[in-house]
Backbone as CSV, one residue per row, in Angstrom:
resi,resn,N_x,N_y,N_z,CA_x,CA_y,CA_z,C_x,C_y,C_z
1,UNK,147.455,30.173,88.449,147.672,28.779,88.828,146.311,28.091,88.912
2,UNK,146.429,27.178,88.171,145.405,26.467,88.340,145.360,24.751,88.793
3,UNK,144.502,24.398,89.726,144.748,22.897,90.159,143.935,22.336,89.592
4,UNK,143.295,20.557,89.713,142.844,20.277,88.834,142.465,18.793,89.594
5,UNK,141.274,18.065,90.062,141.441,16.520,90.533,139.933,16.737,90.446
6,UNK,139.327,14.762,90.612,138.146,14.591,90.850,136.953,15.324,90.574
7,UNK,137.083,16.198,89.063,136.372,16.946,88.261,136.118,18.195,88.596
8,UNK,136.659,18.774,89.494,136.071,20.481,90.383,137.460,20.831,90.213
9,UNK,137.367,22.156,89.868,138.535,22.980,89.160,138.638,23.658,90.643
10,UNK,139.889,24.100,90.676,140.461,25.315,91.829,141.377,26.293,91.428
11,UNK,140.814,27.395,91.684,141.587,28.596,90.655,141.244,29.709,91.493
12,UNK,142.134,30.856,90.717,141.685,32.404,91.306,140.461,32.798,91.186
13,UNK,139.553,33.883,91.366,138.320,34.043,91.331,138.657,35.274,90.137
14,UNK,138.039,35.331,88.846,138.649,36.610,87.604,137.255,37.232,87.400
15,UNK,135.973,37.445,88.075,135.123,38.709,88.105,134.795,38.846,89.796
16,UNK,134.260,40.284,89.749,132.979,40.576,90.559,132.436,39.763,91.277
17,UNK,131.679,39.677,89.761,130.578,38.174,90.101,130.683,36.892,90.686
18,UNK,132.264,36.743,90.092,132.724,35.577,91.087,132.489,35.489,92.654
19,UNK,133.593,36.712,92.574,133.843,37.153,94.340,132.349,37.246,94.771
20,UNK,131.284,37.775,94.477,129.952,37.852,94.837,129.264,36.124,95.381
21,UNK,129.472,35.715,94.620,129.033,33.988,94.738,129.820,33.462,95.624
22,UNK,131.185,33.687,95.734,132.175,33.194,96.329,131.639,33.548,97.933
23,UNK,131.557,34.899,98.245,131.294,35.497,99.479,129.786,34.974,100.001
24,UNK,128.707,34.631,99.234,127.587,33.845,99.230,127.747,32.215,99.857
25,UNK,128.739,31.534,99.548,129.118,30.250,99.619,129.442,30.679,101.479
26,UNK,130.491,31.893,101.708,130.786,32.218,102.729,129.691,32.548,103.703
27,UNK,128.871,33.015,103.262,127.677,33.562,103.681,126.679,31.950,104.594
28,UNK,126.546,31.139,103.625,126.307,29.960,103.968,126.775,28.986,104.973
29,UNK,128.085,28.715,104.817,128.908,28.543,105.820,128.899,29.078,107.017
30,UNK,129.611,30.409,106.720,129.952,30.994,108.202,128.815,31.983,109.011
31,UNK,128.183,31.667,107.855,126.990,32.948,107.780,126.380,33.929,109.504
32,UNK,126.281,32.800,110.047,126.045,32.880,111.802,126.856,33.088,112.543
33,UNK,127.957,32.899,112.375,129.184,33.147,113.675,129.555,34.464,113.115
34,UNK,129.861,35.467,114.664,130.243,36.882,114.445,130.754,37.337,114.065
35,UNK,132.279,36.370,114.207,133.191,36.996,113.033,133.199,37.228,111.558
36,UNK,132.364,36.294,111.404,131.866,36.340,110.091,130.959,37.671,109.869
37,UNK,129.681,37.595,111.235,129.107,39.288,110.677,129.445,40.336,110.598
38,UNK,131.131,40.365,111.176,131.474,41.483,111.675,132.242,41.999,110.228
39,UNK,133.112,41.246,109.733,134.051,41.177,108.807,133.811,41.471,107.297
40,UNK,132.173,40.929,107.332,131.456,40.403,105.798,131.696,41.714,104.794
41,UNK,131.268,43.086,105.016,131.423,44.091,104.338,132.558,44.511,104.221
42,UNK,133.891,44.358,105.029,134.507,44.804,104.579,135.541,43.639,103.789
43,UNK,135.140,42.112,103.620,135.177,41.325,102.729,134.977,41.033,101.466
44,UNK,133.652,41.719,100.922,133.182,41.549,100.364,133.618,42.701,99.389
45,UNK,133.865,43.819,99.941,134.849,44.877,99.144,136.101,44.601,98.548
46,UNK,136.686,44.197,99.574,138.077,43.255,99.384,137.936,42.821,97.715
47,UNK,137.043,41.481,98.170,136.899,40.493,97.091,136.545,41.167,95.725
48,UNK,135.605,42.336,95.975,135.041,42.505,94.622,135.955,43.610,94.221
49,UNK,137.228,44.483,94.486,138.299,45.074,94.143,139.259,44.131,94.081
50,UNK,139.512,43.413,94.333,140.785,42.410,93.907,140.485,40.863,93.919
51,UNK,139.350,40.188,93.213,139.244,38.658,93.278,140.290,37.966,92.877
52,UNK,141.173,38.722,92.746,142.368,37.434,92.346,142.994,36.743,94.273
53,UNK,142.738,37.569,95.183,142.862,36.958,96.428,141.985,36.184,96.907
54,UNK,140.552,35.789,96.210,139.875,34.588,96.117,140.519,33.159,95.815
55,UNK,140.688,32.503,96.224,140.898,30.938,95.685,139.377,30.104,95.804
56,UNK,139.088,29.602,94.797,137.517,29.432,94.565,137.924,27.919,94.054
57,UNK,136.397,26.817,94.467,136.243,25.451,93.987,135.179,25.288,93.048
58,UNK,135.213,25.113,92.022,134.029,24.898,91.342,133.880,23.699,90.042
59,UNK,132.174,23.420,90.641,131.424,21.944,90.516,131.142,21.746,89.501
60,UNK,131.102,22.174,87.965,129.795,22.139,87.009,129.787,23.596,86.911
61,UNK,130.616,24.543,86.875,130.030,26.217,86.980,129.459,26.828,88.345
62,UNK,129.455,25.574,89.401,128.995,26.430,90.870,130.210,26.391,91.569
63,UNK,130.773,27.584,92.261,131.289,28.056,93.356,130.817,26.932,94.759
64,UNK,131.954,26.293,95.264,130.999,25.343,96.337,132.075,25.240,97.495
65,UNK,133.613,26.191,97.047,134.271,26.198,98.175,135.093,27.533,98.038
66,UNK,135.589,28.365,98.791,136.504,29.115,98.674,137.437,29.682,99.796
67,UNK,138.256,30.249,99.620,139.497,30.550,100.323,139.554,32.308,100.392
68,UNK,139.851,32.819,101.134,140.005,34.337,101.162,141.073,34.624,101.417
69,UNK,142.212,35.531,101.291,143.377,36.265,101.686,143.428,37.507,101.552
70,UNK,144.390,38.072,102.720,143.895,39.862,102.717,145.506,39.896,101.179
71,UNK,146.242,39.357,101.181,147.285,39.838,100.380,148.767,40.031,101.362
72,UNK,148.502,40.321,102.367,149.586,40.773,103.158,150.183,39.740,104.204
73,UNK,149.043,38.887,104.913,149.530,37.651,105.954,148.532,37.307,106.418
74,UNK,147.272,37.469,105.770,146.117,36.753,106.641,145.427,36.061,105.843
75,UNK,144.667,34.889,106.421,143.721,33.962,105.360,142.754,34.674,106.159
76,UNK,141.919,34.846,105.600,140.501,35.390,106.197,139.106,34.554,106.522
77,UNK,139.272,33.837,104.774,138.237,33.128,105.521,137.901,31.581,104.441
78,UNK,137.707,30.479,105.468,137.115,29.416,104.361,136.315,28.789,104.369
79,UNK,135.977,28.501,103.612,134.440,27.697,103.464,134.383,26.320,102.375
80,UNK,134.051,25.888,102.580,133.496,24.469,101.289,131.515,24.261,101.972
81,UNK,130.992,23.822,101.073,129.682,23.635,101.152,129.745,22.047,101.466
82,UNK,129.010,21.883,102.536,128.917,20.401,103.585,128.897,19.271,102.796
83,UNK,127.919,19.494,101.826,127.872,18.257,100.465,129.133,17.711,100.034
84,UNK,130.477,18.694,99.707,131.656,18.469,99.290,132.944,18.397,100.562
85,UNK,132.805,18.037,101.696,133.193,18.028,102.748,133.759,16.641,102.441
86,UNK,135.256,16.707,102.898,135.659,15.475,103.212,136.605,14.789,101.989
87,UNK,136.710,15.636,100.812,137.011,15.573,99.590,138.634,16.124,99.754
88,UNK,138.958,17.017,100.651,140.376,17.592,100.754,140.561,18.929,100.021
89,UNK,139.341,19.396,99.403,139.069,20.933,98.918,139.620,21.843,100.058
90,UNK,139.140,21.765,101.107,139.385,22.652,101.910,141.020,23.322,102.128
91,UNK,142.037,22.075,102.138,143.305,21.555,102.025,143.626,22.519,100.773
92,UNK,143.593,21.923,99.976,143.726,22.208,98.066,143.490,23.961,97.814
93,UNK,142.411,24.438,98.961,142.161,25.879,98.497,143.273,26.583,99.381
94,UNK,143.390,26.107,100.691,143.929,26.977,101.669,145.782,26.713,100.953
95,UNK,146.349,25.748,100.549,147.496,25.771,99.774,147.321,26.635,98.717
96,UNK,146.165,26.871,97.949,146.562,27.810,96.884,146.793,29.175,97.614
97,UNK,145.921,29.479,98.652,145.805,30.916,99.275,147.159,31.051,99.834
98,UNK,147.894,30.353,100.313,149.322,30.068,101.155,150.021,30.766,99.957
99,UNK,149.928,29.718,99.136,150.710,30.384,97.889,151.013,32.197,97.278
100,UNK,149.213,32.232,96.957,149.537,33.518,96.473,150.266,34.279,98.016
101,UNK,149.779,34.228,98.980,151.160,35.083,99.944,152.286,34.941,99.959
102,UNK,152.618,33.833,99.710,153.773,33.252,99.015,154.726,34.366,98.460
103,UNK,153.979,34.357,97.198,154.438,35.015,96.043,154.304,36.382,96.204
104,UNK,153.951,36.590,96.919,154.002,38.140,97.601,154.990,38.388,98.883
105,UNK,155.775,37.682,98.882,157.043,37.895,99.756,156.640,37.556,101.527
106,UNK,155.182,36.936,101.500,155.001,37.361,103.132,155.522,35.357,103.413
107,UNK,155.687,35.672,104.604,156.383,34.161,105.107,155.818,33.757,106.227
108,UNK,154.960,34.321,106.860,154.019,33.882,107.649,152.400,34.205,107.314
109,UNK,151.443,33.088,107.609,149.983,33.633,107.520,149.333,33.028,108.791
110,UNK,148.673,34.199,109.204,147.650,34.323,110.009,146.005,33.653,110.131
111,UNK,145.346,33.322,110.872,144.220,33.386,110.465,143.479,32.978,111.966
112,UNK,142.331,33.429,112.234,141.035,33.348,113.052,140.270,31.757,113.043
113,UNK,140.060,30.813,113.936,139.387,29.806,114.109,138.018,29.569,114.814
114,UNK,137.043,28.735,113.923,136.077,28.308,114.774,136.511,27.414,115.300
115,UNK,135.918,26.843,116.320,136.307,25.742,117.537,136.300,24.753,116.597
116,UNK,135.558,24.070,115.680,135.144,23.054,114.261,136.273,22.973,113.980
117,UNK,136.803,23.818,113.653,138.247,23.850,112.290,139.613,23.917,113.051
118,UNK,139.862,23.767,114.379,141.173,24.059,115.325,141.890,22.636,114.262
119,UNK,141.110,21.681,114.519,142.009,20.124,114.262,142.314,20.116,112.788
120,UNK,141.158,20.281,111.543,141.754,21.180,110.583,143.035,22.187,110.208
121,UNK,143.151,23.174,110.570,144.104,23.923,110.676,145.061,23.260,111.300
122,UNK,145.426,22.303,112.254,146.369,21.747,112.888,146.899,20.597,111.943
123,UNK,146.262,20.212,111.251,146.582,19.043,110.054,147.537,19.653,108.855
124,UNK,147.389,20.697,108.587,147.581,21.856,107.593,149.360,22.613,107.901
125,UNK,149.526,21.949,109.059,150.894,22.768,109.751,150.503,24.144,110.332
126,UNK,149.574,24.648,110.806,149.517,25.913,111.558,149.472,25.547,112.713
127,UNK,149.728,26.375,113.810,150.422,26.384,115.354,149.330,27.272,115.780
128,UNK,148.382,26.692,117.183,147.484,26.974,117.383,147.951,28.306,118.959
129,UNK,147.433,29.283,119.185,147.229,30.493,120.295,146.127,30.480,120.964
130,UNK,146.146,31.029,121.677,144.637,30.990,122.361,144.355,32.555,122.885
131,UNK,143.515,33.310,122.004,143.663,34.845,122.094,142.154,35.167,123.005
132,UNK,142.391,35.920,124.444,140.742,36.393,125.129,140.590,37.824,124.966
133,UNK,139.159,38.006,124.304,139.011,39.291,123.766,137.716,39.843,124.902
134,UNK,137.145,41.260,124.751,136.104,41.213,125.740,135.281,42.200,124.735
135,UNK,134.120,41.638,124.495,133.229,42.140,123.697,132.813,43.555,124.376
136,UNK,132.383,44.459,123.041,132.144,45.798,123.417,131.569,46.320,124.206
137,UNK,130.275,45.684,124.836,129.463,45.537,125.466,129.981,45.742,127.100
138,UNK,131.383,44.984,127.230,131.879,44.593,129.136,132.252,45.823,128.942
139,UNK,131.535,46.334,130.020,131.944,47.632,131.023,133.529,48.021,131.628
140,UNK,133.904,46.777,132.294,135.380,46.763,133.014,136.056,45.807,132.856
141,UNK,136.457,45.899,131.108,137.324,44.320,130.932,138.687,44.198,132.090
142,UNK,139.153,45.411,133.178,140.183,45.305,133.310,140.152,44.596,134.951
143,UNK,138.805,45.079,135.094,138.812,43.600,136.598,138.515,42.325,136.320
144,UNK,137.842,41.979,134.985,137.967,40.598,134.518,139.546,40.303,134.053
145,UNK,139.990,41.014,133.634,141.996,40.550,133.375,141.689,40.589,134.876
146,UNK,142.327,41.322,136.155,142.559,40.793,137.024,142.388,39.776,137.470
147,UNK,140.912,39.343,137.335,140.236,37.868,138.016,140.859,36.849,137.423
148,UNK,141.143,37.288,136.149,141.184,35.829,134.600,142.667,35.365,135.147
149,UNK,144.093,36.731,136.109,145.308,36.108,135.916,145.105,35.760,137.158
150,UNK,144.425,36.046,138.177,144.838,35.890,139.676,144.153,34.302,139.807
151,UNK,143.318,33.825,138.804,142.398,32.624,139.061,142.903,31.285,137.726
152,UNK,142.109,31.334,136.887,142.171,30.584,135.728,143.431,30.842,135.224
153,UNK,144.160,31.821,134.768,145.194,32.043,134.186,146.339,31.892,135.019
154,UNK,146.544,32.151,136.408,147.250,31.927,137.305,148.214,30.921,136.803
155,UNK,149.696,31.095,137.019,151.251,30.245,136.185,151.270,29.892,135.038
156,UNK,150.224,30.980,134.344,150.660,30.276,132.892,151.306,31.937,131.975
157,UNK,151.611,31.499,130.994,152.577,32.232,130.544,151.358,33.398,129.483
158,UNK,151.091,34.481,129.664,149.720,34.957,129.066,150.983,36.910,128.994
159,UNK,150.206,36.938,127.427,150.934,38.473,127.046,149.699,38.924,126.859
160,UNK,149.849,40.176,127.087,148.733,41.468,127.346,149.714,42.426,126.080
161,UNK,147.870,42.502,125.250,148.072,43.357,124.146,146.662,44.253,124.509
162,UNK,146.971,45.338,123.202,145.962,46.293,122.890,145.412,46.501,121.544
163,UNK,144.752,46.524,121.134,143.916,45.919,119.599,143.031,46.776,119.414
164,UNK,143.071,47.927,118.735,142.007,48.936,118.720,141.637,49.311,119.221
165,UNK,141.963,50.101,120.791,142.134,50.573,122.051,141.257,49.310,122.796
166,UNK,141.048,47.807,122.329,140.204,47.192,123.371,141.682,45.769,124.081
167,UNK,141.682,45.745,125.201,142.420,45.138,125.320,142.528,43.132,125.144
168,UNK,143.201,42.989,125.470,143.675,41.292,124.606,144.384,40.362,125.548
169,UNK,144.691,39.436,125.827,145.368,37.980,126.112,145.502,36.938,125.479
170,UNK,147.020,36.888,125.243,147.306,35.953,124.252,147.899,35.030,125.196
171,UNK,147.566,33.490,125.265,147.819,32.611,126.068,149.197,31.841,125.272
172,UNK,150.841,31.670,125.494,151.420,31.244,125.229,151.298,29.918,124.560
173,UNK,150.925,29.101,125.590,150.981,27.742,125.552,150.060,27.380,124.184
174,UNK,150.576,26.082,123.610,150.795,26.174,122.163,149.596,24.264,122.012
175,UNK,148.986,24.109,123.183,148.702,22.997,123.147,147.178,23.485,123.509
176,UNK,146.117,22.726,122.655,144.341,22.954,122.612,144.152,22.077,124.000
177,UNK,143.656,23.062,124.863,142.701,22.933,126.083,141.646,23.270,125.783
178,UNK,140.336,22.189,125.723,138.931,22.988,125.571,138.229,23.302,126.847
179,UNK,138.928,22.533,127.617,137.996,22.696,129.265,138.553,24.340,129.500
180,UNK,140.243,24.659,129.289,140.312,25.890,129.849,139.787,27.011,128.967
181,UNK,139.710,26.402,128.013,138.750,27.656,127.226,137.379,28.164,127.687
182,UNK,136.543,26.753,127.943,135.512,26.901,128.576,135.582,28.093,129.636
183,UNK,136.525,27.497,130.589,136.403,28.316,131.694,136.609,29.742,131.680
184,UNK,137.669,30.128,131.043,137.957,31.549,130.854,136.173,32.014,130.598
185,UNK,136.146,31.323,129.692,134.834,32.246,129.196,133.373,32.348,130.083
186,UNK,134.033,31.084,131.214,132.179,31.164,132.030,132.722,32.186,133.336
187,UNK,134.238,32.964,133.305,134.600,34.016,134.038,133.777,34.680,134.374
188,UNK,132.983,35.721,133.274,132.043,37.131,132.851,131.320,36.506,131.545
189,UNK,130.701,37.229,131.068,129.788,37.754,130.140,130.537,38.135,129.334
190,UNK,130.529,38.244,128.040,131.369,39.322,127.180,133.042,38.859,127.173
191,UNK,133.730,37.194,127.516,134.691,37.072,127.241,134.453,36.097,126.140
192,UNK,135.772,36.553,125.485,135.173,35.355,124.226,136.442,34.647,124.410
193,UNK,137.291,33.432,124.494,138.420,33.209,123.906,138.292,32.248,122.793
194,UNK,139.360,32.336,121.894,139.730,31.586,120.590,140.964,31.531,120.085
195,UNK,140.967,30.152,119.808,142.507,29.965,118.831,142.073,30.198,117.533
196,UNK,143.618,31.205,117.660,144.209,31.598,116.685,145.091,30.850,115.925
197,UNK,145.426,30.874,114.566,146.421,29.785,113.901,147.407,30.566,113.232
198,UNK,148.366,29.868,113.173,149.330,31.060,112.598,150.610,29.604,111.639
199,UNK,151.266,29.718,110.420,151.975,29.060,109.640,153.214,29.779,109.325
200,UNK,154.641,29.278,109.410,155.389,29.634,108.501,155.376,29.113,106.853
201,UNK,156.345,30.012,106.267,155.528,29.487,104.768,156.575,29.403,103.968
């Protein structure tokens, strides 16, 4: 599938090399935030064994936006380069990526948010979560859960998961609070919270 407006092509990514440039563009973008450092290698494998789960924008022969999908229900990751911001690429790639899951039978997609992109993703039809994780580092994430429900979290509707033996809080409520985000996180050291986005498809 290929799209087509305002002279920049949007298509699958069909080498390596692509996915290489593509993950570079990513690199640029997200390059600094953790999730991004955490993820990058085993992204970048991804991409360069199967670039057809790339959805890529390109200018003149440059790569200047792209879209990631694991194949199964997650967008992983997107990027457009700041210059081309504002154009609706971002939109245009993340529909193609929707798609190919699409076409792979999955009916929901997933995906991870910077604080930047919540209102983004909310434009797009995804339904925002608010997930608190506790970096590897906290000693006793389980007296910070105590503190987080007996205080800040106190009457609100919050599910307790487990995620690679580290534990999790997923905050029900379906509406962006940035003050209570704040707060969770000036709890301890080592809490991170973030919305999560999630689409039917």
């Amino acid at each position: 599938m290929i799209m087509r407006g305002r002279g920049i092509e949007i298509r699958g990514a069909g080498t390596e090399a692509e996915a290489d440039e593509a993950v570079a563009v990513l690199d640029a973008v997200l390059g600094a935030t953790r999730g991004w450092q955490l993820n990058r290698a085993r992204q970048l494998e991804l991409y360069r064994n199967a670039p057809e789960l790339l959805s890529i924008a390109i200018d003149n022969g440059r790569i200047i936006g792209c879209v990631g999908c694991d194949g199964a229900n997650g967008i992983e990751a997107v990027a457009v380069r700041d210059e081309y911001r504002g154009q609706g690429l971002g939109r245009r790639l993340l529909e193609r990526a929707e798609g190919i899951l699409r076409d792979r039978g999955v009916t929901a997609a997933g995906l991870g948010s910077l604080d930047g992109a919540v209102e983004f993703y909310l434009s797009c039809g995804y339904q925002a979560k608010l997930l608190i994780q506790f970096a590897p580092e906290v000693d006793h994430p389980e007296l910070i859960i105590d503190e987080l429900l007996a205080d800040v979290l106190a009457g609100r509707d919050v599910v307790r998961r487990d995620w690679q033996g580290h534990p999790q809080l997923w905050l029900q409520e379906r509406t962006i609070d940035w003050d209570l985000k704040r707060r969770i996180e000036d709890v301890a050291p080592g809490v991170v919270a973030q919305y999560t986005m999630s689409k039917q498809l």
